[in-house]
N, C-alpha and C positions, 0 to 999 in steps of 0.2 A: 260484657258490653251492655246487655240488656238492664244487667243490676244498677250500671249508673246512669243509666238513659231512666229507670224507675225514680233511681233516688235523687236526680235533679227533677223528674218532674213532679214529685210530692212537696219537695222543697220550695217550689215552685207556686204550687197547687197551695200549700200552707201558707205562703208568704201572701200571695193572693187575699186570702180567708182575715190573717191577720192584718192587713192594711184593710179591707174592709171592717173588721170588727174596732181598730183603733180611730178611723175615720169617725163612725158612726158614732162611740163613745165620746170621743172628743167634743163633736158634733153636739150631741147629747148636751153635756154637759156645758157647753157655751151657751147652749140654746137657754134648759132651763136655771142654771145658777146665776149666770153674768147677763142672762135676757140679750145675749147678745149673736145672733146666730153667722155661724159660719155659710158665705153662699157658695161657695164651690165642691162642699163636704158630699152632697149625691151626688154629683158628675163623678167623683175621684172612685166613691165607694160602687156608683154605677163603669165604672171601666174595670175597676179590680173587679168585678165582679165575671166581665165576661173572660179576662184574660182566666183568669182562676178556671171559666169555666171551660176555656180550651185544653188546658194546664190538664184537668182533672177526667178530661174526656177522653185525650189520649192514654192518662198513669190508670183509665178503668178499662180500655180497651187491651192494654197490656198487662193487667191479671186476668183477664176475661169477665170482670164483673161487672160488662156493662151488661143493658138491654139487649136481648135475644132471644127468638124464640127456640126454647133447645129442646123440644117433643120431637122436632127431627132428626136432630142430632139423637139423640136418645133411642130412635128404632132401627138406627144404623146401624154396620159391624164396626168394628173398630180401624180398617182399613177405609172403609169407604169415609168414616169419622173425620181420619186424616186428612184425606181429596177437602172435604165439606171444608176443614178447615185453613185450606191453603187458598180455597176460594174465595174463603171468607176474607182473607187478608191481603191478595190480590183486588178484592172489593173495596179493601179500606185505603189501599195505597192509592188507586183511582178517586177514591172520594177526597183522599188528603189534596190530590193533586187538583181537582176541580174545583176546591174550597180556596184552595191557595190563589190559583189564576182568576178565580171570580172576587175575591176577596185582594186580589192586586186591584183588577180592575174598579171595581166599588168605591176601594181608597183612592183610587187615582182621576177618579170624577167628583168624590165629593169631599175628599180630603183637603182642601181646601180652606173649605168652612171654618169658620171659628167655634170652640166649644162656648154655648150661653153664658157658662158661669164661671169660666176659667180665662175663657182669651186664648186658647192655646187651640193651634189648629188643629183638624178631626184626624191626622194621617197617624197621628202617636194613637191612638185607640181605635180606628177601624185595622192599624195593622197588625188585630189580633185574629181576624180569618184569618192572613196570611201565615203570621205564626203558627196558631192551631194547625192549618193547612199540613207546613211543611212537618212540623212536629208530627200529625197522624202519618204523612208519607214516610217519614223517618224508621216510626214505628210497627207499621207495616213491614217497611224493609226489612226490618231487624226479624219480625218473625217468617219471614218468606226464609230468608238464611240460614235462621236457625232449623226452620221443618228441613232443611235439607241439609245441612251438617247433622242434625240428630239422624234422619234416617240410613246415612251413611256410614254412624257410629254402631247403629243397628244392625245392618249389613256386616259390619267388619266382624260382630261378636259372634 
């Protein structure tokens, strides 16, 4: 379950990077060959930007290659390792969940608004807390499950 909960979010995470990178080339190249610039081209490339960056924050907290300080982790046994890390991810389902309901509320007071360059109201791109949100909760969930079906499997051998 994990492996495709990874590989939509990379998928995800990529598609993000590459709508950014073709925006901006496009962009680019209206701007300086045709002297004719595209105006909506940063707004598109500034929202892919943050979905990408919720996308890529949860597919890093599920290798574990986000930020952390691991000099703790490191002078612990490998049981208490374990504890450290179910805290850890208990910590992260509470932040998905806090991101999620503040990031409703956000969108739902200023969502509204029209985007300057686009015309298109702010709820389709602030509702990328929300997504990030749930997504970190999701992924949280998944390793709370798994530390305790693995340690059960461990048990049994």
């Amino acid at each position: 379950m994990i492996l495709h909960y990874k590989r939509m979010l990379a998928f995800l995470t990529g598609t993000s990077l590459f709508v950014i990178f073709a925006v901006v080339l496009v962009s680019s190249l209206s701007r300086y060959l045709l002297n004719a610039p595209i105006q909506w081209s940063e707004e598109v490339a500034r929202y892919a930007m943050i979905y990408g960056t919720m996308f890529g924050t949860v597919l890093c907290y599920l290798h574990g290659i986000h930020i952390r300080f691991s000099f703790l982790e490191d002078a612990i046994k490998p049981a208490a390792k374990r504890f450290l890390q179910l805290i850890s991810d208990v910590v992260a389902l509470v932040s998905g969940g806090v991101l999620t309901y503040s990031g409703y509320i956000f969108m739902m007071k200023r969502g509204a608004i029209n985007a300057p360059a686009m015309g298109i109201q702010m709820y389709y791109f602030q509702a990328a807390m929300v997504v990030g949100g749930v997504l970190l909760a999701i992924a949280a969930l998944l390793r709370i499950v798994e530390f305790f079906t693995n340690k059960h499997q461990e048990e049994g051998k």
